[in-house]
C-alpha positions in Angstrom: -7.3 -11.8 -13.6 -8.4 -10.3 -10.3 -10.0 -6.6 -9.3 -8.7 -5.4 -6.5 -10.4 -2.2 -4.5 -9.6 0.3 -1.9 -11.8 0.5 1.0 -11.5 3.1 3.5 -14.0 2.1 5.9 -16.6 -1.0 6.6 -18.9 1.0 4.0 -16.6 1.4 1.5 -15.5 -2.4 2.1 -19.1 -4.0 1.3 -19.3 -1.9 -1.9 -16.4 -2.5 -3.1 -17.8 -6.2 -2.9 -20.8 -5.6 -4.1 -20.0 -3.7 -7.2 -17.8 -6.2 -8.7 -14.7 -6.3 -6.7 -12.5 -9.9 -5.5 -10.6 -8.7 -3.6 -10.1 -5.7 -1.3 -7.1 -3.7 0.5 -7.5 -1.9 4.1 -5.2 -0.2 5.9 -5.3 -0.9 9.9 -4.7 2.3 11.7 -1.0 3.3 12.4 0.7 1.2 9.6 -1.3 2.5 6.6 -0.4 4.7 3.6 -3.8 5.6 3.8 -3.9 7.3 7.3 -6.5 9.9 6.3 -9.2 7.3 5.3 -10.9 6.4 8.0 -9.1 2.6 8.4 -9.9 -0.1 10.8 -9.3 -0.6 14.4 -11.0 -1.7 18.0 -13.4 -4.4 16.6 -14.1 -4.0 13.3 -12.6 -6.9 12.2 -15.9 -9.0 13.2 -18.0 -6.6 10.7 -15.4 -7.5 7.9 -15.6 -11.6 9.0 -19.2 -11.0 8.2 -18.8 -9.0 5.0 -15.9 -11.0 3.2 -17.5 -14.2 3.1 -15.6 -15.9 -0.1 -14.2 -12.3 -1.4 -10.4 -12.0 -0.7 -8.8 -9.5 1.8 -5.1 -7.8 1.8 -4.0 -6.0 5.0 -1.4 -3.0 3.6 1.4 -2.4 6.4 2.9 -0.4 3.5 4.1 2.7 5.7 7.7 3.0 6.2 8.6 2.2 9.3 11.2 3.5 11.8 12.1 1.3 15.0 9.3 2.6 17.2 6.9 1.5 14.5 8.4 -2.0 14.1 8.1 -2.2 18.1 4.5 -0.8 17.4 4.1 -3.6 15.0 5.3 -6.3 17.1 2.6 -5.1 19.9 -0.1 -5.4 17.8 0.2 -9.0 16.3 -2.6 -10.5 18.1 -5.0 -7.6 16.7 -3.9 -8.3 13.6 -4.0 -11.8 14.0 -8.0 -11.0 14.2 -8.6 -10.2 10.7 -9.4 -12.7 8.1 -6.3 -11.2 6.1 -5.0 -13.5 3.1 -2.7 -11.2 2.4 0.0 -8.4 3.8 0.9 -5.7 1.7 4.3 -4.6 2.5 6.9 -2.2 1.4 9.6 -1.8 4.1 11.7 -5.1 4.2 12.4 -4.3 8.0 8.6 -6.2 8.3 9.6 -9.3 6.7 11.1 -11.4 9.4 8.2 -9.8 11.8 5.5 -11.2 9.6 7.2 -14.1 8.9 7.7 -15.4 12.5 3.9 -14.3 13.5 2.0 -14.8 10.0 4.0 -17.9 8.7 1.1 -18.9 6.3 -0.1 -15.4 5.1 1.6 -14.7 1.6 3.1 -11.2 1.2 2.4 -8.9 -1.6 6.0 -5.9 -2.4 3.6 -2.7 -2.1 4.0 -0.2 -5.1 5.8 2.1 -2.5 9.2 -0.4 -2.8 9.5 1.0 -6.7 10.0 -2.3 -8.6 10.3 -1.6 -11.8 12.5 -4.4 -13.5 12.7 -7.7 -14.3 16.0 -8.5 -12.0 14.4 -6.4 -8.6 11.2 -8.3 -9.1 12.9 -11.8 -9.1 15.0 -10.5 -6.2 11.6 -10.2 -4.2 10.3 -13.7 -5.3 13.2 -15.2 -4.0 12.5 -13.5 -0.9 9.4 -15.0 -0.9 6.8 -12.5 -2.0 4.0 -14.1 -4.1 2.8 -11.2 -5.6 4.5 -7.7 -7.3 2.7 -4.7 -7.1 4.6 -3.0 -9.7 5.6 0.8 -9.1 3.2 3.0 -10.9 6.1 3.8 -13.8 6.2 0.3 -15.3 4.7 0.8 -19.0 3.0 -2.2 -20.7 6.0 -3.5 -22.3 7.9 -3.6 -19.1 5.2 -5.4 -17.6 5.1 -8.1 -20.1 9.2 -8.1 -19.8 8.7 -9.0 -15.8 5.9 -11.5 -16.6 8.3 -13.9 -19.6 11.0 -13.9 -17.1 9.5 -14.8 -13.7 6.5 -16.5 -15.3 5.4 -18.0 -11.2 5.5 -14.6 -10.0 2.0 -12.4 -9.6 2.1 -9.0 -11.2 -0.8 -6.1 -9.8 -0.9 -2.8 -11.9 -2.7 0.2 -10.8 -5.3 0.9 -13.1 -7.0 3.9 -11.2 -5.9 6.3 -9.2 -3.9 9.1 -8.6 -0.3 9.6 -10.1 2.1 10.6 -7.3 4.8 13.5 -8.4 7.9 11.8 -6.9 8.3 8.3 -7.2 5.3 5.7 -6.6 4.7 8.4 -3.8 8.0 8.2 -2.6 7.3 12.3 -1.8 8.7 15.2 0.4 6.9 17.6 -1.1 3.6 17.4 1.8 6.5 17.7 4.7 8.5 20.6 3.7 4.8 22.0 2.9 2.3 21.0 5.8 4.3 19.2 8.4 2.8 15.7 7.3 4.8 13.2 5.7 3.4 11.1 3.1 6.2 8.1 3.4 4.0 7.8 7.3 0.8 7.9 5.5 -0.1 11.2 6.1 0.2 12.9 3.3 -1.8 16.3 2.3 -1.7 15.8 -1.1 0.4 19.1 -1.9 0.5 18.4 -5.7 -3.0 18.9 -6.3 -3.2 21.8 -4.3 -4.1 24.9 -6.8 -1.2 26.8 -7.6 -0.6 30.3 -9.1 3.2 30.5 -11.0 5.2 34.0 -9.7 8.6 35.0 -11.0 10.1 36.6 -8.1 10.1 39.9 -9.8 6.7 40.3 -9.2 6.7 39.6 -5.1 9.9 41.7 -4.1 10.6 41.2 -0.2 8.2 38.3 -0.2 
């Protein structure tokens, strides 16, 4: 069994540590879900060396990426290459054979983002090579136990915490039809758990 943590920012990182946690997840700037945390960028990644010491560390590339952002991706390899990752974090499948040729060693983890929810898409991923499942936020208990008799090598994570996206694992329009900011670019603004007043159009004529 293994807690894994968030962590926004170097702050967040050494609590998350401190409290209890083996293992963290940051998002590096650009290729995050989590574009509104702070993240991590220019030369953070010798504070973290410092902070990690035996904890574990997962880099999440889990945006969904168009081809400027796998150009983006390849550009940055070497700053990536700084961090003391022993994990990526991944849900667009367009990243595998980039990771693979650069990180060759570095074990990939299916972000919750790639919705697997079944026994048959999960062993489709470990034949890919993925050591670990993060299972979409759906998967009930009994599904869970399903995946884990029939790929029995395979790693399962389950979200224990957190919030409970509308559309699927976060797979949302609803913050760029709203606010301009799309969530599947890590930018989301959260538009369903905005506070909300219910009109039937009878009451707002012309409006």
């Amino acid at each position: 069994m293994e807690l894994l943590a968030p962590a926004g920012s170097i702050e967040k990182l050494y609590y998350a540590y401190k409290y209890g946690a083996d293992a963290a997840y940051i998002g590096i700037k650009n290729f995050s879900l989590r574009a509104k945390a702070e993240n991590f960028s220019e030369n953070q990644w010798d504070k973290i060396s410092n902070i990690k010491k035996d904890k574990k560390l997962f880099g999440a590339l889990n945006i969904f990426f168009h081809n400027h952002d796998l150009r983006t991706l390849e550009e940055n390899v070497d700053y990536l290459k700084l961090y003391p990752f022993d994990a990526f974090i991944i849900s667009d499948l367009g990243t595998l054979p980039i990771l693979r040729r650069y990180f060759p060693d570095i074990p990939l983890h299916l972000s919750t983002q790639a919705n697997c929810l079944n026994k048959e898409s999960a062993k489709v991923y470990a034949d890919l090579g993925f050591s670990r499942i993060i299972l979409g936020r759906e998967t009930s208990l009994d599904e869970i136990k399903e995946i884990r008799d029939f790929i029995p090598e395979i790693e399962i994570e389950a979200f224990i915490h957190g919030a409970m996206c509308i559309a699927y694992s976060g797979r949302c329009f609803l913050s760029k039809e709203m606010s301009d900011r799309s969530a599947n670019q890590g930018d989301c603004a959260h538009s369903c758990r905005w506070n909300y007043r219910v009109l039937e159009e009878k009451q707002r004529p012309g409006e």
